[in-house]
C-alpha positions in Angstrom: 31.3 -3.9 10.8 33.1 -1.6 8.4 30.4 1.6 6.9 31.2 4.2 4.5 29.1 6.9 2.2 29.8 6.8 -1.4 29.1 9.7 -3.5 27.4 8.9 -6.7 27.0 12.1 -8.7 23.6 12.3 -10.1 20.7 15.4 -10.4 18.8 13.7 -7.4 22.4 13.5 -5.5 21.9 10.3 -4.6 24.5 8.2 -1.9 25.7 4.4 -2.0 25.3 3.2 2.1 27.9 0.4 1.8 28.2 -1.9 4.8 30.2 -4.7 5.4 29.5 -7.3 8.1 31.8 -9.9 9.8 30.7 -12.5 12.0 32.5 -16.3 12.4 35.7 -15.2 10.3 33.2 -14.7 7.6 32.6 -11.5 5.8 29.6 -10.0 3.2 29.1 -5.9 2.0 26.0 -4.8 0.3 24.6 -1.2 -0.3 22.0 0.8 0.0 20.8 4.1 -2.2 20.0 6.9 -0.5 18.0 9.6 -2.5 17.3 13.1 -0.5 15.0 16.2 -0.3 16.0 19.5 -1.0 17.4 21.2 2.2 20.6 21.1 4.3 18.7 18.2 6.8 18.9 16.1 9.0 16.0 15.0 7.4 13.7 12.0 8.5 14.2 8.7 6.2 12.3 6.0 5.2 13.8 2.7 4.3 12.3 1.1 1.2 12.7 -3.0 1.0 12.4 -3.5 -3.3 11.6 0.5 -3.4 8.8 2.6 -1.8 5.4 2.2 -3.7 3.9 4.5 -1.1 3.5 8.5 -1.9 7.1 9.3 0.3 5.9 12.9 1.9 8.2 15.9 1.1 11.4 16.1 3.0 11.7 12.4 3.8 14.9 10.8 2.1 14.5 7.4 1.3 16.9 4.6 1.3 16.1 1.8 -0.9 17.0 -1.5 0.2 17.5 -4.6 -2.1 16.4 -7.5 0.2 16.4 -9.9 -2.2 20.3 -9.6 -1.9 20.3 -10.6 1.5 18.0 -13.7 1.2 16.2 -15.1 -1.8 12.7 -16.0 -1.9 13.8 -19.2 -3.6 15.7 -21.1 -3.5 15.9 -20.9 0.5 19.1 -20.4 2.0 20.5 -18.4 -0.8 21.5 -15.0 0.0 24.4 -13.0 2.1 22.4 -13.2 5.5 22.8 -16.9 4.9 26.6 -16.9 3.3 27.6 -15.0 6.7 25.2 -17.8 9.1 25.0 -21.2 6.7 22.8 -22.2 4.0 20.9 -24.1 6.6 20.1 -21.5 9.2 16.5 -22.2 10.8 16.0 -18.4 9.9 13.5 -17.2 7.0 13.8 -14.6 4.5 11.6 -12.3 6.1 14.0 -12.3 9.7 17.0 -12.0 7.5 15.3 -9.0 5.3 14.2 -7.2 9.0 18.4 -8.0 10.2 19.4 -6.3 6.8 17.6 -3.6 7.6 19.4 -3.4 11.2 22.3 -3.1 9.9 21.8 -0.5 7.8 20.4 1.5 11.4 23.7 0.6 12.3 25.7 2.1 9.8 23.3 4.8 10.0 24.4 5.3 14.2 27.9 4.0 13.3 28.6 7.4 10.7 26.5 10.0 12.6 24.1 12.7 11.6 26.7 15.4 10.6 27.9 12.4 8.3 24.7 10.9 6.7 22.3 13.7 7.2 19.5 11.4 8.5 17.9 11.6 11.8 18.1 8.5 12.9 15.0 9.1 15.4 12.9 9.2 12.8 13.2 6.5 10.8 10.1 4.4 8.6 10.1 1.2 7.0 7.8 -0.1 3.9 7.8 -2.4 1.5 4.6 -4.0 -0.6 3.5 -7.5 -0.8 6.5 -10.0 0.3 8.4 -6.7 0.8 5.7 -5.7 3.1 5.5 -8.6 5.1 9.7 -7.7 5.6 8.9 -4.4 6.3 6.7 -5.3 9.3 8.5 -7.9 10.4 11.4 -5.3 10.3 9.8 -2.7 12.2 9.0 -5.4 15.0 12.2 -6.6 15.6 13.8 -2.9 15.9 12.6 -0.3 18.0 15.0 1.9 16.4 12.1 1.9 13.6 9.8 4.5 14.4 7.2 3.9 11.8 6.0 0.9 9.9 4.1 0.8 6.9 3.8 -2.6 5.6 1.8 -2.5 1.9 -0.4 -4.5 0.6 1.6 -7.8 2.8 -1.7 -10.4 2.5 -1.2 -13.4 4.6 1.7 -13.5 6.4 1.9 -10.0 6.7 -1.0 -8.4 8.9 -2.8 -11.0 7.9 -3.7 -13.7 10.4 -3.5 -17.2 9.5 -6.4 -19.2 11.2 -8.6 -16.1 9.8 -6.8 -17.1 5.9 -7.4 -21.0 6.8 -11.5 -20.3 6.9 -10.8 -18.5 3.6 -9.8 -20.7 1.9 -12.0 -23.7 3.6 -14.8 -21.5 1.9 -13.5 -21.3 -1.4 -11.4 -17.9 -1.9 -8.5 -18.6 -3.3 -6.3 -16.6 -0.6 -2.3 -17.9 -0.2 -3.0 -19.9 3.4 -0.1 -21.5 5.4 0.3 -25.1 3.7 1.1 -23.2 0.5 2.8 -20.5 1.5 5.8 -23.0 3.0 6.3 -24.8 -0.2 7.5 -22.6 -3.0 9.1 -19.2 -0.4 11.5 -19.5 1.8 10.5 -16.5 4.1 9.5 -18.4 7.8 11.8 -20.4 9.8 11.7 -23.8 9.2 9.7 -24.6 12.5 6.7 -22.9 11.1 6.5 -26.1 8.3 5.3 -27.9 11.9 2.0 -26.3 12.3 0.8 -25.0 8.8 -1.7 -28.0 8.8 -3.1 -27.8 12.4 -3.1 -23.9 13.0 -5.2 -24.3 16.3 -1.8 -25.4 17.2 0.1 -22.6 16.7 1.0 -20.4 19.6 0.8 -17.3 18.0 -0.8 -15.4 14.9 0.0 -11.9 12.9 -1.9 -9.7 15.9 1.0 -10.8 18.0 3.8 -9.2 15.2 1.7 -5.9 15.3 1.8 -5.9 19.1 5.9 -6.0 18.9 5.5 -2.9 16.7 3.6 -1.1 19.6 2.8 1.2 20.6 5.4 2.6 18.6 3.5 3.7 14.9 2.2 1.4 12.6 0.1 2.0 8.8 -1.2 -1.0 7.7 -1.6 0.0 4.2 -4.6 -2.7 2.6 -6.1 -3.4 -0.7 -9.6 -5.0 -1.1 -10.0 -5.9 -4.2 -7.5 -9.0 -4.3 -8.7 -12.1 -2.8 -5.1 -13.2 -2.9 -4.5 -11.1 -0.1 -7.1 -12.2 2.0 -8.7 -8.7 2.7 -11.1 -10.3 5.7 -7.8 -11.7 7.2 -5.8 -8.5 7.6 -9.0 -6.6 8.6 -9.5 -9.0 11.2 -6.2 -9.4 12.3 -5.7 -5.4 12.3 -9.3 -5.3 14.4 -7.2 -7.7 16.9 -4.6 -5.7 16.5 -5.9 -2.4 17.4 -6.9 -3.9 20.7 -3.0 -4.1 22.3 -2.6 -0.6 20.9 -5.6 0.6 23.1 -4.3 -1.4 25.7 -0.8 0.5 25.7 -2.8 3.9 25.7 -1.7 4.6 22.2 -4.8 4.0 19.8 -4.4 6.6 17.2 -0.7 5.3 16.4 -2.5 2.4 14.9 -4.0 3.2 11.3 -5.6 1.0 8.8 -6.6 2.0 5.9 -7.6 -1.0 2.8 -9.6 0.2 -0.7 -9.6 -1.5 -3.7 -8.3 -0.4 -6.7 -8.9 -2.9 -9.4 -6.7 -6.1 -10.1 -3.4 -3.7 -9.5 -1.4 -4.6 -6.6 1.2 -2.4 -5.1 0.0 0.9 -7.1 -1.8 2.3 -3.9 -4.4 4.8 -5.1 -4.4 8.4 -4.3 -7.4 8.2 -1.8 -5.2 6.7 0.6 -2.4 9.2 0.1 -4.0 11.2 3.2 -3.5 8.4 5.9 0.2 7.7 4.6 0.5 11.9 4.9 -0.8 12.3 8.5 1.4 8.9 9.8 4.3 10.7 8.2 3.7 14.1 9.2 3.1 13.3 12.8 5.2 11.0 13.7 8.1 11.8 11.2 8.1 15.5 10.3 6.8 16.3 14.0 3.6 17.6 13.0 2.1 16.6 16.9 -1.2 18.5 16.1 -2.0 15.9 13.1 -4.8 13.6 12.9 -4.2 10.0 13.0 -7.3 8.6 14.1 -7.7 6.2 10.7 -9.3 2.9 10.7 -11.3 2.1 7.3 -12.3 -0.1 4.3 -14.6 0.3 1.3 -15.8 -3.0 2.3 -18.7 -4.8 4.4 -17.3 -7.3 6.1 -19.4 -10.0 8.4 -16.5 -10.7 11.2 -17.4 -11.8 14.0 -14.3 -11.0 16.4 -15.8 -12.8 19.3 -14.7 -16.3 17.1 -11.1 -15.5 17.2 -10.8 -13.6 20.1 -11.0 -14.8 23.5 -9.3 -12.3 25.8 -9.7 -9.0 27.3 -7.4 -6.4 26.5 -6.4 -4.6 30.0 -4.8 -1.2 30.5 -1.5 -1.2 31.1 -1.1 2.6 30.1 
């Protein structure tokens, strides 16, 4: 894998990350932008799939990522991930988004700090929407992602899929799984197998935030889009939040969902706080900072007992 830093001259000194990937006598490059804070660093990054939505605290640089590059939405099988692997690789758009951003932790190890600038201990990951559903699924499937902060991702995000199924069976007109696998070409192929029996599937959305701990995670929600199933990712997160008691690390969950209209990824700035203390603590080593976040401006009537079945035990 060939890596190099591109200076682009510009008032925010931004940098080109371009990285080139070989694998079965095949070869793809694609870049990254890198925009950084005042200072001499290394300073902390986050790594933006489509562009960061979120309020990025001071001194965080912030590397946006065009995922879209690396596999398309749709058509499926279009993109470099699957130029490098086949057109017909069982692998979604959200797996090959999460192995984009590996790479780029690569490069990021590859050049070094005295190179890049960026500590690569202290590396987030967000995206809203589709680009938060890669954004968690990127922080799952790389511990070298310290903090996740998946926005506004709905179902197939932190959303749970049997809890979206009951959605829509009583009329909310939520994205569930049959839908979801006709138009995007985000999940592997095998999950086209159980999108009409979910009882059947051997694992929901909990399960991807329990690969994420008990390193951080900020699920980032809004409310006031049915769309997104609200009830689903508060469930899911309530499920959630269970494992990361289990592992003796409950305040690195967060959750924090309020409704701001019919806009979708423009998070309001009452939810600015939760993204600070996430960042502050587990980024900017503020260790004093209060995480302890796990909110919604709605009332919902769950009943957790339905979906869950198990004890969480303590294994920390």
């Amino acid at each position: 894998m060939e890596r190099s830093l591109q200076s682009r001259p510009s008032i925010f000194n931004p940098l080109w990350l371009s990285i080139t990937v070989n694998a079965g006598g095949k070869s793809i490059s694609f870049n990254a932008n890198i925009k950084f804070p005042l200072g001499s660093g290394p300073f902390p990054a986050l790594i933006a799939l489509g562009g960061a939505s979120i309020t990025v605290p001071a001194g965080v640089a912030v590397i946006t990522y065009n995922n879209e590059e690396i596999a398309a939405t749709d058509p499926r099988g279009r993109g470099k991930f699957y130029d490098l692997y086949g057109s017909t690789h069982k692998a979604g758009g959200l797996i090959a988004w999460g192995w984009g951003v590996s790479r780029i932790m690569d490069a990021l190890e590859k050049l070094g700090t005295a190179t890049t600038k960026i500590n690569t201990e202290r590396v987030a990951v967000t995206g809203c929407s589709r680009n938060g559903k890669g954004a968690f699924v990127s922080g799952a499937f790389d511990k070298r992602i310290r903090l996740t902060t998946p926005q506004e991702a709905g179902s197939g995000g932190m959303g749970c899929w049997r809890i979206v199924g009951e959605m829509k069976k009583n009329g909310t007109k939520v994205e569930d799984a049959t839908q979801i696998v006709k138009g995007d070409g985000w999940f592997a192929t095998d999950f086209s197998n159980y999108v009409s029996n979910l009882a059947q599937l051997p694992e929901d959305h909990h399960m991807l935030a329990a690969l994420v701990a008990p390193r951080p995670l900020l699920v980032i929600g809004n409310s006031g889009i049915d769309y997104l199933g609200p009830i689903s990712t508060f469930g899911c997160a309530t499920a959630a939040k269970l494992v990361y008691g289990a592992l003796g690390a409950p305040d690195s969950m967060g959750f924090s969902q309020a409704a701001h209209g019919t806009s979708h990824c423009q998070m309001p700035s009452l939810q600015n706080p939760e993204v600070a203390a996430f960042f502050n603590r587990y980024l900017l080593d503020q260790s004093g900072t209060d995480t302890k976040v796990f909110k919604t401006d709605k009332s919902y009537n769950f009943d957790l007992a339905r979906y869950v079945d198990w004890t969480a035990p303590t294994l920390a």
